[in-house]
C-alpha positions in Angstrom: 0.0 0.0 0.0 1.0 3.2 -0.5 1.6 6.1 1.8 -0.7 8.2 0.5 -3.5 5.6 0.6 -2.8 5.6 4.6 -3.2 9.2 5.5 -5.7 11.8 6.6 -4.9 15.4 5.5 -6.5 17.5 8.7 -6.0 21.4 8.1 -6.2 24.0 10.6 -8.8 26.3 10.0 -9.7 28.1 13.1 -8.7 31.3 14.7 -10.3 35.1 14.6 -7.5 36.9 12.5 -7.2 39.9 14.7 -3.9 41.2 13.6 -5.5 41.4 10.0 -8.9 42.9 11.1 -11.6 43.2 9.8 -10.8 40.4 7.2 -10.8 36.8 7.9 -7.2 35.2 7.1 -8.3 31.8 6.0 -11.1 33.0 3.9 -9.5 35.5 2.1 -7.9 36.0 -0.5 -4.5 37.4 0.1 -2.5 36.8 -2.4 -4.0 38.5 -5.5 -4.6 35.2 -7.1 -8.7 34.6 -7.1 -8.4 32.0 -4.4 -8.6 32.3 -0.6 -5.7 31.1 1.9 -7.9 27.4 2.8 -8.7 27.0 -1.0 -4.9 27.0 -1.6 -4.3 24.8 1.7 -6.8 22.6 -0.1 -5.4 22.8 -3.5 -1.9 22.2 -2.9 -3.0 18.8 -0.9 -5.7 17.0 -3.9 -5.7 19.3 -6.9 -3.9 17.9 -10.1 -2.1 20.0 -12.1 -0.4 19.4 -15.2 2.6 21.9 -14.0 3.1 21.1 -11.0 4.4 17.8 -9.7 4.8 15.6 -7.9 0.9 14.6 -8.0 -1.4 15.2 -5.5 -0.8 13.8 -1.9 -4.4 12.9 -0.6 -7.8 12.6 -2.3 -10.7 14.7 -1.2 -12.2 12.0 1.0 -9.1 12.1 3.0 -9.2 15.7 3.4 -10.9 17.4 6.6 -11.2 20.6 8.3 -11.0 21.4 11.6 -12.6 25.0 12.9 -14.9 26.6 14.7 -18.4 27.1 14.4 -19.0 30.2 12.7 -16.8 29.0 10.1 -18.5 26.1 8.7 -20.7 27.6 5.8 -18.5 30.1 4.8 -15.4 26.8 4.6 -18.2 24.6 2.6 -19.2 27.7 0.7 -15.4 28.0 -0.7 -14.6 24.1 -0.8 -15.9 20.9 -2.3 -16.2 19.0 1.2 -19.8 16.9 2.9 -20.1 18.2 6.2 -18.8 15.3 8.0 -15.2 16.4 6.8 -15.6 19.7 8.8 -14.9 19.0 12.4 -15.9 21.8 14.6 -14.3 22.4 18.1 -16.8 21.9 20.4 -15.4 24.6 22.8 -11.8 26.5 23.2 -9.3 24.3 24.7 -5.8 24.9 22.6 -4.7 23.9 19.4 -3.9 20.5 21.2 -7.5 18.9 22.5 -8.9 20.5 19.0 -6.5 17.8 17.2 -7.7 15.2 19.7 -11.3 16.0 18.8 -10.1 15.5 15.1 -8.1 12.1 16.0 -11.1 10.5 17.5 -13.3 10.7 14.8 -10.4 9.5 12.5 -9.4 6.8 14.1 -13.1 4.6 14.0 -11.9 5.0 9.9 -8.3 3.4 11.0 -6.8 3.7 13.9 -3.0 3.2 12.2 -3.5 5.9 9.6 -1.1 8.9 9.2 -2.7 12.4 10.5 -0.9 15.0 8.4 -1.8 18.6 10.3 -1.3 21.2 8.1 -2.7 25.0 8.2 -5.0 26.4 6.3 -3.6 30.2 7.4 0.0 30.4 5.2 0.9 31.3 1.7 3.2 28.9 0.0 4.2 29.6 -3.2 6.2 27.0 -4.0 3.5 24.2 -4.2 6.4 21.1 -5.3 8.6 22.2 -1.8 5.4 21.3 -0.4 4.5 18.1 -1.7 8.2 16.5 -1.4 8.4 17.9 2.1 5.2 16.5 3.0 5.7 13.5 1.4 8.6 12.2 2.7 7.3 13.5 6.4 4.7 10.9 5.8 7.3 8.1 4.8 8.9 8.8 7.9 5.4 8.4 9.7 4.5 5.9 8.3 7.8 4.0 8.9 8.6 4.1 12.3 7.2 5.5 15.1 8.4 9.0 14.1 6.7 12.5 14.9 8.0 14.8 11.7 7.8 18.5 11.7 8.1 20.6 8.8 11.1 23.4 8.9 11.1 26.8 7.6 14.2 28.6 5.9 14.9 31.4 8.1 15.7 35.1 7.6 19.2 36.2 9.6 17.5 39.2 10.8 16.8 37.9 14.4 13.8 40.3 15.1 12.1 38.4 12.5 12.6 34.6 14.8 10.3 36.5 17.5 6.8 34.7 17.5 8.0 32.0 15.4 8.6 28.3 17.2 12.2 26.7 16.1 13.6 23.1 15.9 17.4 22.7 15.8 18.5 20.1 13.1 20.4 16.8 14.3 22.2 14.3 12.6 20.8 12.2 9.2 19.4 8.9 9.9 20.3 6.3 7.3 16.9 5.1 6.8 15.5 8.6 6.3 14.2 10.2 3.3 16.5 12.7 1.8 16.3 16.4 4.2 14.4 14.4 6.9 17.0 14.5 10.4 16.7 14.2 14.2 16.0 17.1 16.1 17.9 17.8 19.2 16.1 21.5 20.1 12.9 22.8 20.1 12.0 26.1 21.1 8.3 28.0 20.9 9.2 31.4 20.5 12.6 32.4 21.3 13.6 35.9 23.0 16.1 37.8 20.6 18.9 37.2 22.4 18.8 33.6 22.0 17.2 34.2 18.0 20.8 35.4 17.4 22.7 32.5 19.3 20.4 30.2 16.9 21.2 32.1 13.4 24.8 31.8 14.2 24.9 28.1 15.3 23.2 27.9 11.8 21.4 24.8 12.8 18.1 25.9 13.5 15.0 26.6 11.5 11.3 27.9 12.4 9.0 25.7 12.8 5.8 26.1 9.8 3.3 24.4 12.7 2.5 21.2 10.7 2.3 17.9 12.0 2.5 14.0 10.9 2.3 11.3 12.8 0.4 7.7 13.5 -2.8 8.4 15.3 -1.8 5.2 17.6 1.9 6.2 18.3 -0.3 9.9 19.3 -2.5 8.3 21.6 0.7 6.1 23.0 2.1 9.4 24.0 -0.6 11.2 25.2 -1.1 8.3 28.2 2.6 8.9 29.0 3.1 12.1 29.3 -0.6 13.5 30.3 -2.4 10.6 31.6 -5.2 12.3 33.0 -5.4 14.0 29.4 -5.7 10.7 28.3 -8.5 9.8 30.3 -10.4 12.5 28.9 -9.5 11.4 25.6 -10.4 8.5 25.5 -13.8 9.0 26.9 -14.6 11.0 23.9 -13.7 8.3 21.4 -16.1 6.0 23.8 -19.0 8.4 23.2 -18.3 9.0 19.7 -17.8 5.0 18.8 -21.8 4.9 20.2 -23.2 7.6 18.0 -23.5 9.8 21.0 -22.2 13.4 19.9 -23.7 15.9 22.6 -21.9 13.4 25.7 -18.6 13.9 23.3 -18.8 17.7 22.9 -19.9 17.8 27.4 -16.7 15.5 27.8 -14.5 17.6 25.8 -14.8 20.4 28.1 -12.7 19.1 30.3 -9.8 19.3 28.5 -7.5 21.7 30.4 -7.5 25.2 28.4 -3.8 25.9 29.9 -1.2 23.5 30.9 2.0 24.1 33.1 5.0 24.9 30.7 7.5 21.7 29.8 10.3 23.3 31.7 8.7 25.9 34.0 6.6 24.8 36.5 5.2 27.8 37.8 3.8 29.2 34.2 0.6 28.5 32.5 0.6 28.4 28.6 -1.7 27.5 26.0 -2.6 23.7 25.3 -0.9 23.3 22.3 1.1 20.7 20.9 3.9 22.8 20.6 4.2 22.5 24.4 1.8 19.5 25.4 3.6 17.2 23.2 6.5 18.2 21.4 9.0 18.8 24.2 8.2 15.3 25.7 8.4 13.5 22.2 12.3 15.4 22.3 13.2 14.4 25.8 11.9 11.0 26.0 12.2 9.3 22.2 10.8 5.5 22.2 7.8 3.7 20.6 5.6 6.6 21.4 7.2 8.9 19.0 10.7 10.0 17.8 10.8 14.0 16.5 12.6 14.6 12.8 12.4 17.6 11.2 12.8 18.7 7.7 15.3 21.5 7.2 14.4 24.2 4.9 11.3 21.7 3.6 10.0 25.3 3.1 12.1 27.4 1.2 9.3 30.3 -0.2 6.3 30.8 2.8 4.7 33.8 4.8 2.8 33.5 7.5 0.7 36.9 7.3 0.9 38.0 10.8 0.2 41.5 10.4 -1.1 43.9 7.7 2.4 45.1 7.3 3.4 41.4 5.9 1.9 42.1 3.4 4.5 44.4 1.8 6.8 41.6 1.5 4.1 39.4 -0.4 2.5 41.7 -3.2 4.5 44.3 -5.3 4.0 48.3 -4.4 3.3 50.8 -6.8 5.5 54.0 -7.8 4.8 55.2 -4.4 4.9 52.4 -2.3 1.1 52.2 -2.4 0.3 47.6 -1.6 -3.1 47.6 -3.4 -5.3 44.4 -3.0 -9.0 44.5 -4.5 -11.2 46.9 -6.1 -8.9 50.1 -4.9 -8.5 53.4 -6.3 -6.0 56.2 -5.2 -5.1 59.2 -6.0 -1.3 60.8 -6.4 -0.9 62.0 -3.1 -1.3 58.8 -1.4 2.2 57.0 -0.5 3.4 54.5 1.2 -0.3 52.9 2.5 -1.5 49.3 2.3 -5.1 49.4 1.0 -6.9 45.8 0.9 -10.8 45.7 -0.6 -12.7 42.4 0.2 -15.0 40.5 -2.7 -17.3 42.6 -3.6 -16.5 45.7 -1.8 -14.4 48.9 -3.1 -12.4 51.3 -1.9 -11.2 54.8 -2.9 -8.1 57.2 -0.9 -7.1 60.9 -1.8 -4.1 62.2 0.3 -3.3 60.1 2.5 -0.2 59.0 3.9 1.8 55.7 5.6 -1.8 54.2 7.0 -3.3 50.8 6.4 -6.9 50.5 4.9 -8.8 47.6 5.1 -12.2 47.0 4.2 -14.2 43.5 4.7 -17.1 42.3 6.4 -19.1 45.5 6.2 -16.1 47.0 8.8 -13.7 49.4 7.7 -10.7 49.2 9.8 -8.2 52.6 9.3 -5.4 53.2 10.8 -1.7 54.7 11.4 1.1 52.1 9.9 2.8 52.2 13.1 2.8 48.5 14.8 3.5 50.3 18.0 -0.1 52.1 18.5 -2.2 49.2 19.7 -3.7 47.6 17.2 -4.6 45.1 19.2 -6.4 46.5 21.9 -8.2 48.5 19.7 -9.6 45.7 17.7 -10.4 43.9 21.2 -12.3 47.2 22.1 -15.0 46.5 19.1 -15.2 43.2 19.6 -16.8 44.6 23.0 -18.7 47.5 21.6 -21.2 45.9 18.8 -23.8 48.5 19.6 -21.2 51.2 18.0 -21.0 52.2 14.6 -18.3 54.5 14.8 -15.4 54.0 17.0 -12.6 56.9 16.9 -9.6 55.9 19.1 -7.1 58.2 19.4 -8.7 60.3 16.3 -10.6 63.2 15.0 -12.2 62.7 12.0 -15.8 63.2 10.5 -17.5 60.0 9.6 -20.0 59.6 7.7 -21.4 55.1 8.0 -24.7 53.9 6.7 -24.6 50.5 6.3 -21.8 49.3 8.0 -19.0 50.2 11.1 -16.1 52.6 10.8 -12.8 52.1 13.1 -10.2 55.0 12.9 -6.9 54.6 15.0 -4.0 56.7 15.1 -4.9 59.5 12.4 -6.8 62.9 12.7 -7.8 65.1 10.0 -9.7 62.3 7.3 -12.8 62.4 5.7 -14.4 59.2 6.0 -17.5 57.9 4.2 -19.1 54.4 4.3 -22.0 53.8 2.2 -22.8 50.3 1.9 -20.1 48.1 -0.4 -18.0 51.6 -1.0 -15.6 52.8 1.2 -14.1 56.5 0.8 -10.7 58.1 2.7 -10.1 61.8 2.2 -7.4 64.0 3.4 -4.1 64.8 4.7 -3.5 63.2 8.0 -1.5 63.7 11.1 -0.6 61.1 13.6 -1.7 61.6 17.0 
């Protein structure tokens, strides 16, 4: 048999995209190139393509999705899958219990199949990189009892390793497929001090956050090294194997949301693989799971973090203007990334180093200053629904029918929303 006819393709799909507010990051189209971030997740795992080999690495009957709830019908709006390939997190619990949830359904189809967790979130241009690297992570899986993370080339800059996970590369294994090592380090996210210690020892590379394994070596591990975990576990795939779905989703609540960090006791973090699983699989190697990595099995990928990101991804104009969409500006504006949603448009006179982004009846304007708190800002409307305006640190007049306005950072603009057009008038100055 081969590989491929052994594995289930489970991509990531979940999340609220707040650093690119107001649009959704897996359902949009970033890129320029017709097709949203998951529909290229999707195509570079089952679409055929005379150009591009090798051929496809699952079909679409081993493809699933794993999300939340609000994003089911816009995911089968945008992709050809029934909507028992969409598994839907029954509550928040990490990254880690959400990919338990997907195991347990998979494994009543076969218990020794390879998962391969990939995201549905990052642009990969380079859709060949991606098949050989995933392909021989699955030979390893599939192999031995091996736990295979895909690397990332890094940049030298070591401002650019903060918020990225890293593997440090080990030696070649002679039964490995070619770029496939041990790893001897792992870290998730990396101070800069020590990013610049890792760029010079030349050994390390960032982790892309995808994931193959054996669903039984998975469950091995998880009664090792969180038995109580385990339990929990395993009383979901109980419910599940009798048809009883509402017990499942009451059980999986009590999955922990936060788990004590792998080497510090006395701090809480997320319940994600990266630290539920991955530093034990690298301490403790055995029948439950030996890590490998593949160096560089990325060579061309983004993970758009930020609005800013996206300078590096699409090509500016004379004056530095990123465009994405239906967007029209005029000759005084420089140096501003303006992004339109399907179906919506967007028009700026005179305006000046600010990002403009327009989706989901929200227009989101602000200073292109990372510094100004985006975040909170963005947090603050989640909180204020009632509001159709919000002006935070601003003046500006406003004119919204048919939709919500955010300004941040800039004083001095004309705004007016009507419906799917979006304009931005004036000369602004920064707060």
């Amino acid at each position: 048999m081969n590989d491929s006819e052994n594995v289930f393709a489970v991509i990531l799909a979940g999340g609220q995209s707040n650093r690119l507010f107001p649009f959704n990051k897996v359902l949009s189209d970033l890129t320029g190139q017709g097709r949203s971030l998951i529909q290229q997740s999707y195509d570079r795992l089952v679409k055929s393509s005379a150009n591009v080999r090798p051929s496809p690495l699952v079909s679409p009957g081993q493809t699933f999705i794993l999300t939340t709830a609000p994003m089911v019908l816009p995911i089968r709006a945008q992709l050809p899958l029934p909507t028992a390939h969409i598994f839907v997190d029954p509550a928040r619990r990490g990254t880690w219990p959400a990919i338990l949830w997907a195991m347990a359904h998979l494994r009543m189809k076969n218990p020794e199949a390879v998962l391969a967790i990939v995201t549905a979130d990052h642009i990969i241009p380079d859709v060949r990189a991606f098949r050989l690297g995933v392909a021989a992570a699955i030979h390893q899986a599939a192999t031995e009892p091996a736990v295979v993370l895909l690397g990332v080339k890094p940049t030298p800059k070591p401002s650019d390793w903060l918020g990225f996970g890293c593997f440090k590369m080990g030696r070649l294994p002679g039964n490995a497929k070619a770029g496939v090592r041990r790893l001897i380090g792992f870290d998730e996210k990396p101070a800069l001090e020590k990013a610049s210690m890792m760029i010079s020892e030349r050994a390390w590379v960032w982790n892309a956050g995808m994931f193959f394994f054996r669903i039984s070596l998975a469950e091995r591990a998880l009664t090792l090294f969180h038995p109580e975990m385990s339990k929990t576990y395993q009383s979901v795939v109980a419910a599940l194997s009798k048809g009883d779905m509402i017990k499942a989703k009451k059980i999986y609540q009590d999955f922990p949301l936060q788990i004590q960090h792998p080497s510090d006791p006395n701090r809480m973090v997320d319940n994600t693989i990266d630290y539920a699983m991955i530093p034990h699989w690298l301490r403790q190697p055995g029948d439950h799971g030996v890590l490998y990595g593949l160096s560089n099995a990325l060579p061309r990928w983004a993970d758009v973090g930020e609005w800013v990101a996206l300078r590096g991804l699409l090509k500016p104009d004379r004056r530095e203007n990123v465009r994405l969409g239906r967007v029209i500006l005029d000759a005084k504006t420089r140096r501003c990334i303006v992004s339109a949603d399907q179906g919506l448009a967007i028009s700026v006179k005179g305006l000046e180093d600010a990002v403009v982004a327009f989706s989901q009846n929200t227009a989101f304007i602000f200073a292109l200053d990372p510094a100004r708190g985006v975040k909170e800002v963005v947090a603050g409307f989640r909180q204020r629904s009632n509001e159709k305006v919000i002006l935070s640190e601003s003046d500006c007049r406003v004119l919204c029918k048919g939709g919500r306005v955010v300004v941040h950072g800039l004083s001095g603009l004309n705004v007016k929303l009507v419906k799917n057009q979006l304009s931005v008038v004036g000369r602004q100055g920064v707060l």
